[in-house]
FIKOLZA-1660 file (N, C-alpha, C; in steps of 0.1 Angstrom, whole numbers, plus 5000, padded with zeros to 4 digits):
% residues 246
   i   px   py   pz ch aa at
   1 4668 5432 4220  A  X  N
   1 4666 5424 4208  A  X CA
   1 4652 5417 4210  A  X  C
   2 4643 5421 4202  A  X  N
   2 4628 5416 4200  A  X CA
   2 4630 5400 4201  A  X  C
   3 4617 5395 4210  A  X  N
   3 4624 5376 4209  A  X CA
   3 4604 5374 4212  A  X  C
   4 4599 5367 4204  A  X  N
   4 4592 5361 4201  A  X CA
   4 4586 5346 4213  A  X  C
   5 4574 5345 4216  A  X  N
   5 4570 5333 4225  A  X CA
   5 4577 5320 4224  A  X  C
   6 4581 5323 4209  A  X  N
   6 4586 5303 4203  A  X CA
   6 4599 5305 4200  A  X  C
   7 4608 5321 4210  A  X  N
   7 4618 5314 4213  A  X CA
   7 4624 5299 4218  A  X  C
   8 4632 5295 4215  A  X  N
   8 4635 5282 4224  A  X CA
   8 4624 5272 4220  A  X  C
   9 4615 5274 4207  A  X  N
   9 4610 5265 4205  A  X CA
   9 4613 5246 4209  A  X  C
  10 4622 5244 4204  A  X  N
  10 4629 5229 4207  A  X CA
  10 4627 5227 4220  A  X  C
  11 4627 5232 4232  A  X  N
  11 4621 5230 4246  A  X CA
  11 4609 5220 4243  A  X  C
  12 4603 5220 4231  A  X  N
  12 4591 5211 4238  A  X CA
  12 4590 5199 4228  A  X  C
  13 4603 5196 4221  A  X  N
  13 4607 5185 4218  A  X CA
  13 4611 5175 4228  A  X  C
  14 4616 5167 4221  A  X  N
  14 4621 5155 4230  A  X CA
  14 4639 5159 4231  A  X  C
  15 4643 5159 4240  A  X  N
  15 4658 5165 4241  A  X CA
  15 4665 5149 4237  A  X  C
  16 4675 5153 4231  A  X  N
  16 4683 5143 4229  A  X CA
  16 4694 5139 4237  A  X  C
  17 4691 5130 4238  A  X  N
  17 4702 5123 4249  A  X CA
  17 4715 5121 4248  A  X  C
  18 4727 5132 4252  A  X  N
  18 4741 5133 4247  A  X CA
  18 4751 5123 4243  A  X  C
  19 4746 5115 4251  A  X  N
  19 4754 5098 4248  A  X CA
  19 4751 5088 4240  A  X  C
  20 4737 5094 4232  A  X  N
  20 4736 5091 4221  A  X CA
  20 4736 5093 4211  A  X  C
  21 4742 5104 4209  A  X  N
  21 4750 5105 4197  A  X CA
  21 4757 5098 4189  A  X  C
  22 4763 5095 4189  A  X  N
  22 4767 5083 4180  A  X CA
  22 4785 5084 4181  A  X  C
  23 4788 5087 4192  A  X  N
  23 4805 5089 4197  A  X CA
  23 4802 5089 4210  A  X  C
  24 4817 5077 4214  A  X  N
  24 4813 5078 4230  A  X CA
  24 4824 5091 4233  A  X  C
  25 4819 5093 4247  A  X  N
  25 4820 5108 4253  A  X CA
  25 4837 5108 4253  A  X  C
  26 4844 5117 4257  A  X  N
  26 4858 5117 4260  A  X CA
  26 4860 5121 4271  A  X  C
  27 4873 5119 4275  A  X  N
  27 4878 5121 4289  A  X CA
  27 4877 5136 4292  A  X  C
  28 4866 5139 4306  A  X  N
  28 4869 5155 4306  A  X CA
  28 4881 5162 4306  A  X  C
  29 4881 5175 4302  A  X  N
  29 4889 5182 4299  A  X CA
  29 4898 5186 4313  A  X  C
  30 4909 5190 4314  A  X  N
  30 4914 5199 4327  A  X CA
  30 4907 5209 4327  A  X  C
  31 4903 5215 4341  A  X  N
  31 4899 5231 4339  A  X CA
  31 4906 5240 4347  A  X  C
  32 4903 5250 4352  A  X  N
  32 4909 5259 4361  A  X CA
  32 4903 5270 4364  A  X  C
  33 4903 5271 4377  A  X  N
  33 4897 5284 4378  A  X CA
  33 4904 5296 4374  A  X  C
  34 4908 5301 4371  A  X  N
  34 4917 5309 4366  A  X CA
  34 4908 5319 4353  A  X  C
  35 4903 5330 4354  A  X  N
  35 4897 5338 4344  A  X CA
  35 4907 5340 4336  A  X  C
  36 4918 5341 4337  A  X  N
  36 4926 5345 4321  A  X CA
  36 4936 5337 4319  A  X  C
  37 4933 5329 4309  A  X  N
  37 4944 5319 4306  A  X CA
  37 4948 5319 4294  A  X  C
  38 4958 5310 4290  A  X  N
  38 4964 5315 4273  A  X CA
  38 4952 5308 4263  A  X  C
  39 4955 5295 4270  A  X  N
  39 4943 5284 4262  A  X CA
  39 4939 5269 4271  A  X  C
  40 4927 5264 4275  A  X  N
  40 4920 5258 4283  A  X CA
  40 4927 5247 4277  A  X  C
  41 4934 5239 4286  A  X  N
  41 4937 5222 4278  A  X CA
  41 4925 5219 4275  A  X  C
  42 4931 5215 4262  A  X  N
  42 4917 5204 4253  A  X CA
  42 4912 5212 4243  A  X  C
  43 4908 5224 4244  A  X  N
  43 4895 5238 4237  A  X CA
  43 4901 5237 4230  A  X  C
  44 4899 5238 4213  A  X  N
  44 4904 5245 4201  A  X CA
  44 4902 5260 4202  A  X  C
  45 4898 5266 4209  A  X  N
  45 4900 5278 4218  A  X CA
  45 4905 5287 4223  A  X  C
  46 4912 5299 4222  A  X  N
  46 4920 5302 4232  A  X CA
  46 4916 5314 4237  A  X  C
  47 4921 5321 4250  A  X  N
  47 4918 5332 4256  A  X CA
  47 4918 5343 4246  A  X  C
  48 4931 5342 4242  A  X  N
  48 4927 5356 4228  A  X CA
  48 4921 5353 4216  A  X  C
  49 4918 5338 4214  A  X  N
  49 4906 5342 4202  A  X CA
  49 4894 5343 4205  A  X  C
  50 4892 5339 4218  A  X  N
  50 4880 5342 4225  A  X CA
  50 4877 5360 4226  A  X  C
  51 4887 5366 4231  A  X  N
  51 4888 5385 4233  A  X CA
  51 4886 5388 4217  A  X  C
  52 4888 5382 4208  A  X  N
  52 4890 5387 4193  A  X CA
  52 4876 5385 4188  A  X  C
  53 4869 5375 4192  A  X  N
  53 4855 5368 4187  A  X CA
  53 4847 5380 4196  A  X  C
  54 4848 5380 4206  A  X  N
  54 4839 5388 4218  A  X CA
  54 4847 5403 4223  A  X  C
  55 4853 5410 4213  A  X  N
  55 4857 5423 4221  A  X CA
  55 4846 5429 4228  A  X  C
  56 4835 5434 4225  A  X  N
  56 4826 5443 4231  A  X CA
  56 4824 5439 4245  A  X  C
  57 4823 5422 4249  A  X  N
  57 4814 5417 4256  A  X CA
  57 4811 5427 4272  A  X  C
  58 4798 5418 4276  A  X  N
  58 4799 5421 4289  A  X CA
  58 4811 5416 4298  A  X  C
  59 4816 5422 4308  A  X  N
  59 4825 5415 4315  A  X CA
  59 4818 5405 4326  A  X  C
  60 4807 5399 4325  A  X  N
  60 4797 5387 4327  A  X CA
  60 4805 5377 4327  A  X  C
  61 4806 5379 4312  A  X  N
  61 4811 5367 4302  A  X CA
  61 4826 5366 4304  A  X  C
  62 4827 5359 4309  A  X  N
  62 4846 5355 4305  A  X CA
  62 4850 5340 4300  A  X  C
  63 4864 5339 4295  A  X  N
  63 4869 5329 4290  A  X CA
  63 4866 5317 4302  A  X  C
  64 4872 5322 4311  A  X  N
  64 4876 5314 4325  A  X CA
  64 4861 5305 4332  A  X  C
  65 4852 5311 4330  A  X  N
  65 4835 5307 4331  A  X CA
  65 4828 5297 4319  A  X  C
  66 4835 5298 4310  A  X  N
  66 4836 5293 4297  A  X CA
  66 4837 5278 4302  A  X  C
  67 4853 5278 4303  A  X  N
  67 4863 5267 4309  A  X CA
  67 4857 5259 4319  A  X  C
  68 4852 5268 4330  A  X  N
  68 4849 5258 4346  A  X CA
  68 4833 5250 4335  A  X  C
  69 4830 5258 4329  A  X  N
  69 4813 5251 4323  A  X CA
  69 4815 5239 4318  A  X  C
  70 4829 5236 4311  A  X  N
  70 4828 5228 4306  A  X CA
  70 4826 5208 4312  A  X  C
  71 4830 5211 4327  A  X  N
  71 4827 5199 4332  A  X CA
  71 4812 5195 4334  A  X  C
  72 4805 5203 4336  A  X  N
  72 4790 5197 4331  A  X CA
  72 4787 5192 4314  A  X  C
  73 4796 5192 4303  A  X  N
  73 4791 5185 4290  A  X CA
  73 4804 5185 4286  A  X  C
  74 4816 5176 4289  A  X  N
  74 4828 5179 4281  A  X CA
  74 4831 5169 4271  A  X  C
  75 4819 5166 4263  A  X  N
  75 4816 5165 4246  A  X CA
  75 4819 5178 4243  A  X  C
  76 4815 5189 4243  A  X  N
  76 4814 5199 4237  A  X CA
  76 4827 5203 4229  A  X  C
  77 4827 5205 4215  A  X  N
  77 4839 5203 4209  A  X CA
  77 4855 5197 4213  A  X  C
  78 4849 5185 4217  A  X  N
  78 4862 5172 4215  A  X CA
  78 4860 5162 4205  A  X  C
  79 4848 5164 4198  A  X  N
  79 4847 5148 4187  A  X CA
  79 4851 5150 4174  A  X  C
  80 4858 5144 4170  A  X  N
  80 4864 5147 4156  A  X CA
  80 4877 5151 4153  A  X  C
  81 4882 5151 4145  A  X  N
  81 4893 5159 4144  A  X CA
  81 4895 5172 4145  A  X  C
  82 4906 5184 4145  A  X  N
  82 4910 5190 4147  A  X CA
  82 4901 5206 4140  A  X  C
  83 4898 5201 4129  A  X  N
  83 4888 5211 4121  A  X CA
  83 4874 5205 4121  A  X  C
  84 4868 5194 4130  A  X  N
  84 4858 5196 4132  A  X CA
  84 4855 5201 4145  A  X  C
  85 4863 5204 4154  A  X  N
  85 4858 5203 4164  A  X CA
  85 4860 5223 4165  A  X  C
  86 4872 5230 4160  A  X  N
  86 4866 5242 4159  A  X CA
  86 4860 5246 4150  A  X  C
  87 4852 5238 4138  A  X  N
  87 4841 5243 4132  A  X CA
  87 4827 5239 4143  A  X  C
  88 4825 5228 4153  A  X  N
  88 4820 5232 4163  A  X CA
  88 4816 5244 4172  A  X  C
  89 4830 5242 4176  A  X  N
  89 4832 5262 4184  A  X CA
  89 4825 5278 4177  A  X  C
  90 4828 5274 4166  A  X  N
  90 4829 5287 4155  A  X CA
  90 4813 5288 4156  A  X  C
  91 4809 5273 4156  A  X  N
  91 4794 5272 4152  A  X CA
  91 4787 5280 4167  A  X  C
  92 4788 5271 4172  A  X  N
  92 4786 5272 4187  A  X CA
  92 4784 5293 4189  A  X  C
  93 4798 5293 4187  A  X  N
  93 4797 5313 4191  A  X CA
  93 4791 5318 4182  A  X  C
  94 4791 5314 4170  A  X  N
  94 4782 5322 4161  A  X CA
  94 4766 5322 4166  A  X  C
  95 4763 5312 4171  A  X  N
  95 4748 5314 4177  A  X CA
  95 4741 5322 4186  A  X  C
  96 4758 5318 4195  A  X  N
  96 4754 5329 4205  A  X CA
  96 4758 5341 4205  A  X  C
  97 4767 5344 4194  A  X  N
  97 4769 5363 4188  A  X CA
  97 4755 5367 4186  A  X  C
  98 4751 5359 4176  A  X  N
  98 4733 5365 4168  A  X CA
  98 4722 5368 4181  A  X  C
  99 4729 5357 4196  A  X  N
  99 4714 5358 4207  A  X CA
  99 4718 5369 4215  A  X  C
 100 4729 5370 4213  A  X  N
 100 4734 5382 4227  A  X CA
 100 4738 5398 4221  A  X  C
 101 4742 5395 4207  A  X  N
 101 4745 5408 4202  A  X CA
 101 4761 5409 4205  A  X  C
 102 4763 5397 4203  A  X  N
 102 4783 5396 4208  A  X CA
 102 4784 5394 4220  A  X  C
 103 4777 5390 4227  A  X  N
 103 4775 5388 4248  A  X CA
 103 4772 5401 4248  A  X  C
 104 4771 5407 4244  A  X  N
 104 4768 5419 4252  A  X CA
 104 4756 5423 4262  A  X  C
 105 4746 5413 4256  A  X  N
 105 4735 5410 4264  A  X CA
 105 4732 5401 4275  A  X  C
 106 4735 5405 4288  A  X  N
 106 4733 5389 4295  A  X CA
 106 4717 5388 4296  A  X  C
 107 4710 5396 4297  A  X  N
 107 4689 5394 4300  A  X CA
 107 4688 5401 4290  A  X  C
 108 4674 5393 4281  A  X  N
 108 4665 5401 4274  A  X CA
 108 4665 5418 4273  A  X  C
 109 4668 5418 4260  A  X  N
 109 4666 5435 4262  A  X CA
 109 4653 5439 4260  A  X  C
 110 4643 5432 4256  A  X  N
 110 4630 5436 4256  A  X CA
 110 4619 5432 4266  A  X  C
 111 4618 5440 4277  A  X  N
 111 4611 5438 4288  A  X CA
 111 4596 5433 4284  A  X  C
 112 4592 5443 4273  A  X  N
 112 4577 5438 4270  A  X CA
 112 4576 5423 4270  A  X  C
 113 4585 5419 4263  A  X  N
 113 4582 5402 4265  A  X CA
 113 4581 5394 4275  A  X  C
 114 4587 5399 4286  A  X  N
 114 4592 5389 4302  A  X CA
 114 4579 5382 4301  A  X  C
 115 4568 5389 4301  A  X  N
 115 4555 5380 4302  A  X CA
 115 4552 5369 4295  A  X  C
 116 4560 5368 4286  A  X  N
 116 4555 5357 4270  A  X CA
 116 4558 5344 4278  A  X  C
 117 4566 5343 4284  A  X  N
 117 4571 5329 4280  A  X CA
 117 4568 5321 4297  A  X  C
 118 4555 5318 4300  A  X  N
 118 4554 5311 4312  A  X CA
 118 4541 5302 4304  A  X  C
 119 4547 5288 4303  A  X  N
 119 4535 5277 4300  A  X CA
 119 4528 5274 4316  A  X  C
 120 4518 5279 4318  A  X  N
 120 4508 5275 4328  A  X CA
 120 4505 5265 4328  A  X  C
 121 4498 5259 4315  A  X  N
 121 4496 5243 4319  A  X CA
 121 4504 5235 4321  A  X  C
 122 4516 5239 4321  A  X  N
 122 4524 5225 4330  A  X CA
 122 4524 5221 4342  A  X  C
 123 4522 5211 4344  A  X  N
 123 4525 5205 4360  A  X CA
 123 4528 5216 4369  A  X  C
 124 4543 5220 4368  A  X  N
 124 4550 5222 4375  A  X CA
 124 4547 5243 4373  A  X  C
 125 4540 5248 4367  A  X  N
 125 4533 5261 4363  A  X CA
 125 4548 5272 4364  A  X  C
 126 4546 5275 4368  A  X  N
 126 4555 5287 4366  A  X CA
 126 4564 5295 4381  A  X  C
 127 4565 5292 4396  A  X  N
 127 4569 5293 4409  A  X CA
 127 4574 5306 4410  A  X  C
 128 4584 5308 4399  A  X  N
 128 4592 5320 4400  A  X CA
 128 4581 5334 4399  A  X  C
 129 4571 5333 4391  A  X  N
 129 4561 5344 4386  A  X CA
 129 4561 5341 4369  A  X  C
 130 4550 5345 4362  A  X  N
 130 4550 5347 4350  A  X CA
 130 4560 5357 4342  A  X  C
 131 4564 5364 4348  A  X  N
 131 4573 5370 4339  A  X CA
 131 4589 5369 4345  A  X  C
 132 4594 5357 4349  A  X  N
 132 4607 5353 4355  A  X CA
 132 4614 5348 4346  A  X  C
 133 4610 5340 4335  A  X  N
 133 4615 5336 4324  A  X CA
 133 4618 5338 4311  A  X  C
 134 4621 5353 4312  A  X  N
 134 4632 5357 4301  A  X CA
 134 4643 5352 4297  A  X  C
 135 4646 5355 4287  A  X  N
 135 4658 5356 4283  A  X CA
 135 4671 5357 4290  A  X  C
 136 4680 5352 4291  A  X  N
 136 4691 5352 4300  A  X CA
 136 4704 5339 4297  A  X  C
 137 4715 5348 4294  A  X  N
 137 4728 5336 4293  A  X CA
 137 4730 5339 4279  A  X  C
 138 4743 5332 4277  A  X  N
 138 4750 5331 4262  A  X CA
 138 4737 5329 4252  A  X  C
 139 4727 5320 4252  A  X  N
 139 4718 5318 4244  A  X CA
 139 4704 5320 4250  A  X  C
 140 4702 5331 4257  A  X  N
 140 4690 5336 4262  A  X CA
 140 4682 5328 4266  A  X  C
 141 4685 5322 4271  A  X  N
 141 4671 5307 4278  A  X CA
 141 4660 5318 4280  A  X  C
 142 4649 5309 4277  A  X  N
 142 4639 5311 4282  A  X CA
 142 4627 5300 4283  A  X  C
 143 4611 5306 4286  A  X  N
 143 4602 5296 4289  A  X CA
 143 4605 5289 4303  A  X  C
 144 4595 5283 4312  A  X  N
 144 4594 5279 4324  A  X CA
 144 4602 5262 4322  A  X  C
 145 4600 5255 4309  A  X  N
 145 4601 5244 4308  A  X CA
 145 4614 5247 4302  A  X  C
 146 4622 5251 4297  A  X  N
 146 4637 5252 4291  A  X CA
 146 4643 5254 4304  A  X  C
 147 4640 5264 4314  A  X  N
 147 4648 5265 4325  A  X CA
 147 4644 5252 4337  A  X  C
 148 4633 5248 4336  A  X  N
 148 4632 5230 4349  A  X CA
 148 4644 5222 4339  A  X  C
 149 4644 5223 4327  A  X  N
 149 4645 5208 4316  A  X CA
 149 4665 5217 4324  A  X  C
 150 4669 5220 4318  A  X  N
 150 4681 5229 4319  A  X CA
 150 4684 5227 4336  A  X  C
 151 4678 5232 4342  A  X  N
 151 4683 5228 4359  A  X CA
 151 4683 5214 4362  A  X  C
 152 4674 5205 4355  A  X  N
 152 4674 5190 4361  A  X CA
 152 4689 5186 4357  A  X  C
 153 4690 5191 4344  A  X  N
 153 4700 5183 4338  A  X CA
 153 4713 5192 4343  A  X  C
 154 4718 5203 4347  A  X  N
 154 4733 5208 4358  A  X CA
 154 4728 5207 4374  A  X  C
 155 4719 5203 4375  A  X  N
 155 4717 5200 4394  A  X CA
 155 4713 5213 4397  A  X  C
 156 4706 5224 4393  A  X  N
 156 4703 5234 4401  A  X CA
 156 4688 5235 4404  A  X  C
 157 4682 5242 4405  A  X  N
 157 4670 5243 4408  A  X CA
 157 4664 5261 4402  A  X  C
 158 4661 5257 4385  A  X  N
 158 4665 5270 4379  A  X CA
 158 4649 5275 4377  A  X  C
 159 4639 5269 4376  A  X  N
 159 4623 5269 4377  A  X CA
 159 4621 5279 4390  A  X  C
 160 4625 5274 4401  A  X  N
 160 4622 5283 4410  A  X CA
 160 4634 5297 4412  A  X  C
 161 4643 5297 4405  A  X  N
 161 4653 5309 4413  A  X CA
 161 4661 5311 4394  A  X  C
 162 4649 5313 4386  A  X  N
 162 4659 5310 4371  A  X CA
 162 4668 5326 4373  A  X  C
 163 4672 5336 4380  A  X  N
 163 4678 5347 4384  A  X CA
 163 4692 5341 4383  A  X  C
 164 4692 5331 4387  A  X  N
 164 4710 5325 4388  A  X CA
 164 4719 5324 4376  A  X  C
 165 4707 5327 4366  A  X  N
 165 4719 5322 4352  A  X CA
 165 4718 5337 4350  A  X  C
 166 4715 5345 4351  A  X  N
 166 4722 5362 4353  A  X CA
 166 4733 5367 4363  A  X  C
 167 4729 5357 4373  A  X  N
 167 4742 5360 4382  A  X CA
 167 4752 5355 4389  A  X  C
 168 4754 5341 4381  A  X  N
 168 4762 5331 4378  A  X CA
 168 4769 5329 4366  A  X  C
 169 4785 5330 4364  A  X  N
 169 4786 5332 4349  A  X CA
 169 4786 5315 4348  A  X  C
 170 4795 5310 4356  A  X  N
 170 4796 5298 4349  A  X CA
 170 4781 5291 4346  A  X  C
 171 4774 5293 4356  A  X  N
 171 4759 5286 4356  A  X CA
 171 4751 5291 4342  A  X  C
 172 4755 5301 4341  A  X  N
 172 4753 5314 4322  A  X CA
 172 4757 5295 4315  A  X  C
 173 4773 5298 4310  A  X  N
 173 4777 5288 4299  A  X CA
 173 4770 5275 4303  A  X  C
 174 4768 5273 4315  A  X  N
 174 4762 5256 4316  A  X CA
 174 4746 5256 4305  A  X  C
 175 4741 5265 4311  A  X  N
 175 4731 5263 4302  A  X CA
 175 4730 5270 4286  A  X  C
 176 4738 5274 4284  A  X  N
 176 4742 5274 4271  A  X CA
 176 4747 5261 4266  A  X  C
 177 4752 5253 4268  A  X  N
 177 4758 5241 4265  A  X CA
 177 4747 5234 4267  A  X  C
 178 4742 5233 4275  A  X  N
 178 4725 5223 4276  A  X CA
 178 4723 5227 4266  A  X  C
 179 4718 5235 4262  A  X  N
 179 4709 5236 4252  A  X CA
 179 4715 5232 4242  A  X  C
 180 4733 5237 4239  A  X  N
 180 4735 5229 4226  A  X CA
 180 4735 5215 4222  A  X  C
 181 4744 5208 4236  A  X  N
 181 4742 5194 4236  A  X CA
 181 4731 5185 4235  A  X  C
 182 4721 5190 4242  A  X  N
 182 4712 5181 4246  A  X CA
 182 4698 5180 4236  A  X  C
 183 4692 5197 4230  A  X  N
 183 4682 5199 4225  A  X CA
 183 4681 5200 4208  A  X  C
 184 4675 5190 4208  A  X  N
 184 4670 5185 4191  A  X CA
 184 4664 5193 4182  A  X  C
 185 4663 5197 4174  A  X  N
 185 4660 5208 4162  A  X CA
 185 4646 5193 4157  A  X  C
 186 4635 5198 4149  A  X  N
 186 4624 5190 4142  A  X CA
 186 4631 5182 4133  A  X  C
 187 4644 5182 4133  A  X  N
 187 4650 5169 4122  A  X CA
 187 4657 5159 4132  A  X  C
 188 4656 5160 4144  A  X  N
 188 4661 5152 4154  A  X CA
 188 4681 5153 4151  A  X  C
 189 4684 5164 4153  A  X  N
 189 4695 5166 4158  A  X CA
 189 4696 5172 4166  A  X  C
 190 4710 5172 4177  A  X  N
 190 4712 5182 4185  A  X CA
 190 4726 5191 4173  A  X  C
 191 4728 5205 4182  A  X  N
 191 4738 5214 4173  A  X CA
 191 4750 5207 4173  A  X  C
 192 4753 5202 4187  A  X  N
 192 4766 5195 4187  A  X CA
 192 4769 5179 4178  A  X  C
 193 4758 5173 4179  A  X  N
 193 4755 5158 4169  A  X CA
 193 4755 5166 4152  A  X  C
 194 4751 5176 4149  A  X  N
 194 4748 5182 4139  A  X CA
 194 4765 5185 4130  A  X  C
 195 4770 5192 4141  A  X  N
 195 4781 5199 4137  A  X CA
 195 4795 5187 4137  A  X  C
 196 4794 5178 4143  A  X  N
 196 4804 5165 4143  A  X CA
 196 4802 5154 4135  A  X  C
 197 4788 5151 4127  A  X  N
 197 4788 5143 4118  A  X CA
 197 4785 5152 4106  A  X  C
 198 4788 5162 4102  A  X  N
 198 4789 5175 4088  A  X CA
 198 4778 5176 4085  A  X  C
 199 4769 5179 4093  A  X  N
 199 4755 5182 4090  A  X CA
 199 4758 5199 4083  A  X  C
 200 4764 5207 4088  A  X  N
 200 4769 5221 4087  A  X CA
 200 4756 5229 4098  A  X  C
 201 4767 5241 4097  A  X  N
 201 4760 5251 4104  A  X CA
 201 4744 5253 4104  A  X  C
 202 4740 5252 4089  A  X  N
 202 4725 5253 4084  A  X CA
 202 4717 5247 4098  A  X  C
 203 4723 5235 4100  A  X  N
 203 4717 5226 4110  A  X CA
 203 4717 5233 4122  A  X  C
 204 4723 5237 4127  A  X  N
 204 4725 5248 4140  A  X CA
 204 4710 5256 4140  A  X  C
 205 4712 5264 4126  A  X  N
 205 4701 5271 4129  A  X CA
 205 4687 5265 4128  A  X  C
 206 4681 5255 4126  A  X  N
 206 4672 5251 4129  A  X CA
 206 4669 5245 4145  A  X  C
 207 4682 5241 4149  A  X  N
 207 4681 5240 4164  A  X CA
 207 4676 5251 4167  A  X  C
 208 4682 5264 4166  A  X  N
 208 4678 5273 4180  A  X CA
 208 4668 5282 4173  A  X  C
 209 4662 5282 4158  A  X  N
 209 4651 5289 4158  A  X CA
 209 4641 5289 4145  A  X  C
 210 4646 5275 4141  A  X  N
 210 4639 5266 4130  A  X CA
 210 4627 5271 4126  A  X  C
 211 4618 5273 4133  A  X  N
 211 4605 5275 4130  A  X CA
 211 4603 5292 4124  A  X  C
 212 4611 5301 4129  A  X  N
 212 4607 5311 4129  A  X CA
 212 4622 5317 4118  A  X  C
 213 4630 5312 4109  A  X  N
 213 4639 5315 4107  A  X CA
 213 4643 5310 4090  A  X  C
 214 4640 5292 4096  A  X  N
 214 4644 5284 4082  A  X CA
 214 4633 5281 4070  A  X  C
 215 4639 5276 4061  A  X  N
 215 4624 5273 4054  A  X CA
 215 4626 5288 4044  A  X  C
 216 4635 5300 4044  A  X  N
 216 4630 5311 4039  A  X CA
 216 4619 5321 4045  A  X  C
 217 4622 5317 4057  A  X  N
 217 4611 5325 4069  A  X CA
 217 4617 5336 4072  A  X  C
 218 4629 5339 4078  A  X  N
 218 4635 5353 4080  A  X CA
 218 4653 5352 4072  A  X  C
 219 4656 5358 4061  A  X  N
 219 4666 5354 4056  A  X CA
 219 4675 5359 4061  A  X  C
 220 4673 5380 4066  A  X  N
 220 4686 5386 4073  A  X CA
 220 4689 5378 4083  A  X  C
 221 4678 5373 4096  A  X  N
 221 4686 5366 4104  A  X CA
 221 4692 5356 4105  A  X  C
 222 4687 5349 4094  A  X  N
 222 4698 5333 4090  A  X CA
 222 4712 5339 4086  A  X  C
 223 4712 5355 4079  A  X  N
 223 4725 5354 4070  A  X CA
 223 4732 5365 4081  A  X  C
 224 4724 5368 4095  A  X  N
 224 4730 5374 4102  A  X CA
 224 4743 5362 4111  A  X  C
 225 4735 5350 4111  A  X  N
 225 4743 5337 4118  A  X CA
 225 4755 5337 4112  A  X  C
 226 4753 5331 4097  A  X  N
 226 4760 5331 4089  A  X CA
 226 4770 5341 4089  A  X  C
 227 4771 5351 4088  A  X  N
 227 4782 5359 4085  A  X CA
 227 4790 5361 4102  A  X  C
 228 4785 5352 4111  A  X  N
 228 4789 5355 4122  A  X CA
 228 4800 5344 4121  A  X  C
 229 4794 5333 4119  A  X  N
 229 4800 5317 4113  A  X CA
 229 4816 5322 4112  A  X  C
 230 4811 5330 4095  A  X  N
 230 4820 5329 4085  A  X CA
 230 4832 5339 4095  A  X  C
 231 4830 5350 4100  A  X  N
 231 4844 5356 4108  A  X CA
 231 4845 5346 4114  A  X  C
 232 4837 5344 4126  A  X  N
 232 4848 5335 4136  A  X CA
 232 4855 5322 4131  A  X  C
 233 4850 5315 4119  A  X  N
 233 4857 5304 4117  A  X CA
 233 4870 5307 4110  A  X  C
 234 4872 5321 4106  A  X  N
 234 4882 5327 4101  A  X CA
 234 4891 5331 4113  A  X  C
 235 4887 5337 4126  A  X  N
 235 4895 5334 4136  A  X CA
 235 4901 5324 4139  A  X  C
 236 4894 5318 4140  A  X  N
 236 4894 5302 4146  A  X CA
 236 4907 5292 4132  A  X  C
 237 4907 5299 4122  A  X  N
 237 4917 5291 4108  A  X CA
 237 4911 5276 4108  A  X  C
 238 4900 5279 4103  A  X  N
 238 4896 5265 4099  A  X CA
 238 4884 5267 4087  A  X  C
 239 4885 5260 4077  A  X  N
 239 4874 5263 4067  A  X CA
 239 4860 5260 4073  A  X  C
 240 4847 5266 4066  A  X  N
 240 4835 5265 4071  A  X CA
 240 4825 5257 4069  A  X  C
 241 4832 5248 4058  A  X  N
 241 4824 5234 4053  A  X CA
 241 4812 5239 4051  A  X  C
 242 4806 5229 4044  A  X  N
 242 4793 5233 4034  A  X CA
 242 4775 5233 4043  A  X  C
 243 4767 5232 4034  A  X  N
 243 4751 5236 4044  A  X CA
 243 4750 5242 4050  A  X  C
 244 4757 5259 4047  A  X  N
 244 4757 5272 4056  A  X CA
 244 4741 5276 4063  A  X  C
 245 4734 5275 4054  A  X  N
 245 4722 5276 4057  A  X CA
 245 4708 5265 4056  A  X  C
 246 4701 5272 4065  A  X  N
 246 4685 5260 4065  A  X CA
 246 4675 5262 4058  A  X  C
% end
C-alpha cells in the first residue's frame, strides 16, 4: 500500500494527554493470556466478531494480543454507554482495515518508501538507520518521532530496535492504541476523545490522515474508511451515528 512522508502526520502535534479527556479512566479490564477466547471481560468485542471483521488476517494479529494490549490504555472503549463504546471499536478497526488491508499487512508493503520517513533534525536523529521506520502494526507506525513518542509512552525503547512492533504482536496493538488514545488530529482531538463525546467517525479520519485525505482531498480513501465503519458496526449491531466523514 503506497504511504506518503506525512504518513502519521499528527506525530508532530502535541499528543494529547489521555486523562484529559474529559472522563476519568476506568478500572482496567481482566485480561488473559489466552489467544482464543469467546469474549475479553469488559471488550464490546468478541473472539468471533473479531474472526468475522478480520477473516483474511495475518496470523500476527490475534484476538488474544488484542486483549493482553489492552493494559497499557484500558480507556480504550470503556467510556460511555454500551453503543458508544462499540461505535468506538467499529471505529477503531475500521482504521486499521483501511492501514493494513484487513491486517493483512504487518510492514509496509512499499519498500520504496522505508527511506521517507527518518526526521534527521531531531535531537535524538534516527539510531536504527534511515530507512528503519516504516510502517509496521495494526496502524502502520511510522517516522523516527511516532516510534520514540510511542516507546516512551509503553516503556520500550522503539527508536532504537522499532523491529519489535513486527515481532511482538502484543507490542503491534500497544502502539496501535498509542496512537489512537493519545494523538490529536489539527482540531485537537484524540480518535478515542472523538468517538466518546459523538464527534463521529469523520473525526477519526482526520486523526490518522487529515491532511492528505479530508477537506475533499482523497474522497475513495475517506469512503474506503467509511464503508469499512459501516460493515463492521454492522457486525458489531450497533448503529453508526452521524459525521461519517471529514
Amino acid at each position: 500500500m503506497p504511504r506518503t512522508p506525512t504518513h502519521l502526520i499528527v506525530g508532530l502535534l502535541t499528543a494529547a494527554v489521555l486523562a484529559g479527556c474529559g472522563t476519568a479512566a476506568p478500572e482496567p479490564r481482566q485480561t488473559t493470556q489466552s489467544s482464543t477466547l469467546g469474549s475479553a471481560p469488559g471488550f464490546v468485542v468478541s473472539d468471533a466478531q473479531f474472526e468475522q471483521i478480520f477473516p483474511n488476517r495475518d496470523k500476527f494479529y490475534s484476538y488474544g494480543s488484542l486483549v493482553r494490549a489492552f493494559d497499557a490504555f484500558p480507556v480504550f472503549a470503556t467510556v460511555g454507554d454500551e453503543d458508544t463504546r462499540k461505535r468506538e471499536a467499529a471505529a477503531f478497526f475500521a482504521n486499521v482495515y483501511h492501514e493494513t488491508q484487513g491486517l493483512r499487512l504487518v510492514v509496509e508493503a512499499n519498500t520504496a518508501n522505508y527511506g521517507n520517513y527518518c526526521d534527521a533534525g531531531l535531537s535524538y536523529g534516527c539510531p536504527a538507520g534511515r530507512d528503519s521506520y516504516y510502517g509496521r502494526g495494526p496502524v502502520q507506525l511510522s517516522w523516527n518521532y511516532n516510534y520514540r513518542a510511542a516507546g516512551d509512552s509503553i516503556g520500550l525503547d522503539l527508536l532504537d530496535d522499532p523491529g519489535v512492533v513486527k515481532r511482538d504482536e502484543t507490542v503491534a496493538w500497544k502502539t496501535a492504541l498509542w496512537f489512537w488514545n493519545t494523538q490529536a488530529s489539527a482540531m485537537s482531538a484524540t480518535a478515542h476523545s472523538a468517538m466518546g463525546d459523538g464527534q463521529g467517525f469523520g473525526a477519526t479520519i482526520r486523526v490518522f490522515n487529515g491532511a492528505l485525505e479530508c477537506d475533499g482531498h482523497n474522497a475513495a480513501q475517506v469512503q474506503d474508511r467509511v464503508d469499512a465503519y459501516l460493515r463492521i458496526a454492522g457486525v458489531l449491531g450497533v448503529s453508526p451515528g452521524e459525521n461519517l466523514r471529514c
